[in-house]
C-alpha positions in Angstrom: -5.9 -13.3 -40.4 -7.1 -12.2 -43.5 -8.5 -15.2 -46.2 -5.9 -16.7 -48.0 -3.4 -14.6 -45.9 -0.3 -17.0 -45.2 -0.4 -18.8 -41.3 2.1 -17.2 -39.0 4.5 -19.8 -38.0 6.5 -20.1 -34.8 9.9 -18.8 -37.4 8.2 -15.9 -38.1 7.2 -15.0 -34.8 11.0 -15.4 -33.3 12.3 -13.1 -36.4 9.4 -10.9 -36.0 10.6 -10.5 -32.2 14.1 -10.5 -32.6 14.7 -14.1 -30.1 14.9 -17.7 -30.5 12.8 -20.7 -31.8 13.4 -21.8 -28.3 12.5 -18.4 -25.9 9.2 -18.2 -28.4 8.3 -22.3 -27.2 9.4 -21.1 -23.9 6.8 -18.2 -23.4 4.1 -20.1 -25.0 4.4 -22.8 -22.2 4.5 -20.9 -19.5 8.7 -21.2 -18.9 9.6 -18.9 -15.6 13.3 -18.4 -17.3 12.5 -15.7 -19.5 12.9 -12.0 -18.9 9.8 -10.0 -18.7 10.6 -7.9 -21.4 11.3 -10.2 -23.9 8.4 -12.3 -22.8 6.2 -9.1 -23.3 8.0 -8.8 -26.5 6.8 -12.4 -27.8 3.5 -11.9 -26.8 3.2 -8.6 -28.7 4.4 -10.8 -31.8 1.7 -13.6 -31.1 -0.8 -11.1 -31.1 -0.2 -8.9 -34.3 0.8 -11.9 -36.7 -2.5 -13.6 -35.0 -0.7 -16.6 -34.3 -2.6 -19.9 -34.0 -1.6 -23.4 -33.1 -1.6 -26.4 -34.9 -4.9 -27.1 -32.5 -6.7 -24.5 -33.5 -6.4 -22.8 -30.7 -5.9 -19.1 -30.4 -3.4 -18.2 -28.1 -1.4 -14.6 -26.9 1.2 -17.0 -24.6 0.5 -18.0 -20.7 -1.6 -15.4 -18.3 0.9 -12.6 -17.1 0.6 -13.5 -12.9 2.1 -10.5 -10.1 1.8 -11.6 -6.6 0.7 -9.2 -3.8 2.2 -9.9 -0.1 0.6 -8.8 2.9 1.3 -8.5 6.7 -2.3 -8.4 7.7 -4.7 -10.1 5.0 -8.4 -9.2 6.8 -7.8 -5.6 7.6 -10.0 -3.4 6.2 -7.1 -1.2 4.9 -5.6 -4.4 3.3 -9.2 -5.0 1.4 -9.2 -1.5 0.0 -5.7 -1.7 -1.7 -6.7 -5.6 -2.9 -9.7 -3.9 -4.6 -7.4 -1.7 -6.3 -4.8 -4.1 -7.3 -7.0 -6.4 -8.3 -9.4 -3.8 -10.6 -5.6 -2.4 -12.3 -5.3 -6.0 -13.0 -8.8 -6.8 -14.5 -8.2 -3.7 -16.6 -4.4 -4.9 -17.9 -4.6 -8.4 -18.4 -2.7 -9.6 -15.3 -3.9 -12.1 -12.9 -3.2 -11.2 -9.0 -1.9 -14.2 -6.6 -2.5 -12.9 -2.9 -0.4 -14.2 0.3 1.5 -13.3 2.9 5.7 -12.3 3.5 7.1 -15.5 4.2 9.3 -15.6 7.2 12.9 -13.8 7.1 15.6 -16.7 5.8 13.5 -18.2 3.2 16.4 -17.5 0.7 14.7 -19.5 -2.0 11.6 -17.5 -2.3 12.3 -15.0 -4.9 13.7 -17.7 -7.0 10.5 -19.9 -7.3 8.4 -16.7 -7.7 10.4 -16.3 -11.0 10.6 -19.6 -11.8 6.7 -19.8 -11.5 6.5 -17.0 -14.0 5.6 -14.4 -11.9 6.2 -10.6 -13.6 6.8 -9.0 -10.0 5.7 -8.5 -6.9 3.6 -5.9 -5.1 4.5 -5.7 -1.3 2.1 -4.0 1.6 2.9 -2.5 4.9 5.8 -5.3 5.3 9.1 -4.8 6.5 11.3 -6.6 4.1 15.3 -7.1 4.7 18.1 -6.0 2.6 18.9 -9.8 2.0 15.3 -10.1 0.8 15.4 -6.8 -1.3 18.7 -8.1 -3.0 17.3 -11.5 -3.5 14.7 -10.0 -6.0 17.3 -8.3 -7.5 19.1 -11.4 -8.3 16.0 -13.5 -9.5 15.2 -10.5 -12.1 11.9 -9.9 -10.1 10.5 -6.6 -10.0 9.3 -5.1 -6.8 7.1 -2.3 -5.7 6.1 -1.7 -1.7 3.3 0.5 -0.9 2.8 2.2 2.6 6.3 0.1 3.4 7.7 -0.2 7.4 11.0 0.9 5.8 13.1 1.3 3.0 16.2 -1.1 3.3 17.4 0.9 0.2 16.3 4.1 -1.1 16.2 2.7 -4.9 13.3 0.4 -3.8 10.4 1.7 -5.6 7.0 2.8 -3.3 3.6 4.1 -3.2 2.1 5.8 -0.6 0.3 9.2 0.0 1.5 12.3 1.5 1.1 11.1 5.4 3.3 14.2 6.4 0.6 16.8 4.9 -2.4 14.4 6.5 -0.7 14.5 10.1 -0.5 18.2 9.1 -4.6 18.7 8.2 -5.5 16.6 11.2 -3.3 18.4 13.8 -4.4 21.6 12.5 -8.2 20.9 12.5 -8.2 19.8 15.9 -6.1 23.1 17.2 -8.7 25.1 15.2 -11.0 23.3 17.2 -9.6 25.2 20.8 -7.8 22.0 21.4 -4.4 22.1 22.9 -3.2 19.2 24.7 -3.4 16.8 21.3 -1.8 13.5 21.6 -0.4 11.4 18.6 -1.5 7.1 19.0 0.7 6.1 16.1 2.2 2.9 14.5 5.3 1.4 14.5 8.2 3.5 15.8 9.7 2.4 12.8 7.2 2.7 9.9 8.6 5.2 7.7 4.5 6.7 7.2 4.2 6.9 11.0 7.2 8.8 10.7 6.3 10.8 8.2 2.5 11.9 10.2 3.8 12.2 13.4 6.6 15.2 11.9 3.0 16.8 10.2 1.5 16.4 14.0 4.4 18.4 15.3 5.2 20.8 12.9 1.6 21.6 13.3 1.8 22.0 16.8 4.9 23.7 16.4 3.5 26.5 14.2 0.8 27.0 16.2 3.0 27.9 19.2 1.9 24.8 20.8 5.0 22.7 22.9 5.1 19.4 21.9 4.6 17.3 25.3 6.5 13.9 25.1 4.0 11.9 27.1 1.4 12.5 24.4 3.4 10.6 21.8 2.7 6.5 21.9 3.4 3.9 19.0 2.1 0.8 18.3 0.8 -1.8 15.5 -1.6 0.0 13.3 -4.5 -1.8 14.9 -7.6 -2.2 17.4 -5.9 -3.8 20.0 -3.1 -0.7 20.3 -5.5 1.7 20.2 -6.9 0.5 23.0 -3.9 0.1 24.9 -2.4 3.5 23.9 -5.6 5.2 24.4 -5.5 4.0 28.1 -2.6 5.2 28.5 -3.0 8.7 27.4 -6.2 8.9 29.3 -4.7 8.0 32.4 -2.1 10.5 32.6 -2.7 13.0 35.5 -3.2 15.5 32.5 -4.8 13.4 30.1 -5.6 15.0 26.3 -8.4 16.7 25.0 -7.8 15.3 21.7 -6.3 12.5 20.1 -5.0 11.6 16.4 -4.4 8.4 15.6 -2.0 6.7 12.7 -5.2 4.5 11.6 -8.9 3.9 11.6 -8.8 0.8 13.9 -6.3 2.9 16.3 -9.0 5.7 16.4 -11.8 3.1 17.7 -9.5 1.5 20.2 -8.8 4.9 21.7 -12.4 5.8 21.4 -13.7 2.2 23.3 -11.0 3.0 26.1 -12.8 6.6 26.5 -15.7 5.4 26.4 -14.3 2.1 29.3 -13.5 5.4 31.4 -17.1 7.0 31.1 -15.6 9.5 28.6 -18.2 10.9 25.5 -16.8 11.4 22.0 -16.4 14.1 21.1 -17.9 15.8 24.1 -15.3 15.0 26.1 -12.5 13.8 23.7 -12.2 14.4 19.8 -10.3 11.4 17.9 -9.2 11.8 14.1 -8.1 8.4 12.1 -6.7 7.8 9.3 -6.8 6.4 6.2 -10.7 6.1 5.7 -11.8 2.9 5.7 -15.5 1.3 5.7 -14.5 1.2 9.1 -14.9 5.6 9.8 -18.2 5.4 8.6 -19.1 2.7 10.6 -17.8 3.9 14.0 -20.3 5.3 16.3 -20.0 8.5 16.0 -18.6 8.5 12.5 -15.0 9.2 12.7 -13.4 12.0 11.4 -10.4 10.7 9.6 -7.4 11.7 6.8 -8.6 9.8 3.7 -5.8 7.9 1.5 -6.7 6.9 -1.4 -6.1 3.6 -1.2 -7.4 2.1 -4.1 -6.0 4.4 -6.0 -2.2 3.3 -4.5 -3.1 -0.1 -5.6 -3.7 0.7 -8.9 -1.0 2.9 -9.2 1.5 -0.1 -8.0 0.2 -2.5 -10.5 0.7 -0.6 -13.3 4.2 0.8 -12.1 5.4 -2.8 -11.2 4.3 -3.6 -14.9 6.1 -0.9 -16.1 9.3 -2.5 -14.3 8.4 -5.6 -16.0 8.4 -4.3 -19.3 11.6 -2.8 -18.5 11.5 0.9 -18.5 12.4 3.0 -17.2 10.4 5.2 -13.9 10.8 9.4 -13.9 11.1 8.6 -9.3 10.7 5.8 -7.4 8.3 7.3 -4.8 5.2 8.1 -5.5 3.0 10.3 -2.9 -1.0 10.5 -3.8 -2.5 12.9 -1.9 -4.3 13.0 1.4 -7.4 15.0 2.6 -9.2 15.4 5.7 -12.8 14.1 5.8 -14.3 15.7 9.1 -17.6 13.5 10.6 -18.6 13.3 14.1 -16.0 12.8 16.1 -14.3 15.8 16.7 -15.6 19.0 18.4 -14.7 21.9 20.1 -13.4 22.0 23.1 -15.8 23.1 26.0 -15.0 26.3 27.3 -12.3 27.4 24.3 -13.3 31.0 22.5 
């Protein structure tokens, strides 16, 4: 403040704001039971009238805290939307608590969350319940999912990327490759982006004139482990496929370590495109050929959306898609004897 300027009091703060003696004590302490957007409010006041404690402390009111909720916490497509999360937060001023969905009946949880001051939550690849969805509702707690397993209401607000035009790009890049009998290893039968790449696999076959074969369809968690499985699978059909997309990176290597169990050479004798392009695509051997998401950039994008909840205004959609592109490597070829 300016020499000789007069002290901003607690008063002048609450009539500068438009609340309470009482809400401004409350925000400066930390208090959960305050809405975000008048504790945004208050802490816009605290910072223009300078306000300072009878300590001598400067303060702008408690950290502003979001927690983000995973399903898998060590996968390298969970690290790459923590980075972005957690740089959108650097950049705004807001603190990121990490953990996991806690399990279904835990009626309680959205309550302490707000009670603990959160601003909102951030949700990954998680299937949440309606109960759940409704319970944020009531605790006043914002909520963003990104990539979610489904929607239990269409008014949930997501991020993801445009998985329908990257099952398009990967289809079509292995049918320009000669390649006809092209299986899909995707996730969860469920997962609304599985959904959404497996329609792009088959409207890509479709337009190509290709018949979609049944058998050449599997789902499975979004991981290693499946990969492997489905990839077994596939490959031990009487007419196995000359090429395979996968719904993720770590699906891609398990269907390339059951080709290679089989004595099978990728790409020579089988072409695998991931997706999502983790660290994981470059470090495959050969480097997979994959549909990048941005996936940092969906983090960032949910952090400052789910602050945009807290703050109370209003969103233009509730979906965001960020867009997809293929990134070809080593994987893929064409097929032997195709013009």
């Amino acid at each position: 403040m300016p020499a000789g300027s007069q002290r901003a009091t607690l008063a002048m703060v609450a009539e500068a704001a438009g609340v309470s003696l009482p809400t401004v004590s409350k925000v400066l302490n930390g208090r959960g039971d305050v809405a975000a957007a008048t504790r945004q409010r208050v802490q816009d006041v605290l910072r223009e009238l300078g306000y300072v404690p009878q300590s001598g402390r400067r303060t702008v009111g408690p950290a502003r805290v979001v927690d983000l909720v995973f399903d898998d916490l060590v996968s390298p497509y969970s690290l790459e939307v923590l980075r972005g999360v957690t740089e959108a937060g650097a950049e705004t001023g807001v603190d990121v608590v990490v953990g996991r969905l806690p399990e279904e009946g835990d009626d309680d949880w959205a309550r302490r969350l707000r009670l603990a001051g959160r601003e909102g939550l951030i949700v990954v690849t998680s299937e949440l319940t309606r109960a759940q969805v409704e319970g944020f509702d009531r605790a006043g707690l914002p909520l963003v999912v990104i990539d979610p397993l489904n929607l239990p209401r269409v008014e949930v607000t997501s991020v993801g990327a445009t998985n329908w035009n990257g099952g398009v790009s990967a289809t079509e890049h292995l049918l320009g490759l000669g390649h006809r009998r092209i299986a899909y290893a995707g996730g969860p039968v469920q997962a609304s982006c599985s959904q959404a790449r497996q329609h792009g696999y088959r409207a890509a076959l479709e337009n190509a004139g290709v018949t979609v074969d049944p058998r050449l369809i599997l789902h499975g968690a979004f991981g290693y482990p499946d990969g492997l499985e489905m990839g077994g699978r596939l490959l031990d059909l009487p007419e196995p496929p000359t090429a395979v997309f996968a719904g993720s990176d770590a699906t891609a290597l398990g269907v390339m370590e059951a080709a290679r169990r089989r004595g099978l050479r990728v790409p020579e004798d089988l072409s695998v495109v991931g997706f999502d392009d983790t660290m994981l695509a470059e470090l495959a051997t050969p480097a997979l050929t994959t549909v990048r998401q941005p996936l940092q950039d969906m983090g960032r994008v949910a952090l400052r959306t789910l602050m945009r909840l807290a703050a109370g205004e209003t969103l233009d959609s509730h979906h965001v898609e960020l867009a997809t592109n293929l990134v070809v490597r080593d994987s893929t070829t064409n097929l032997r004897g195709a013009p």
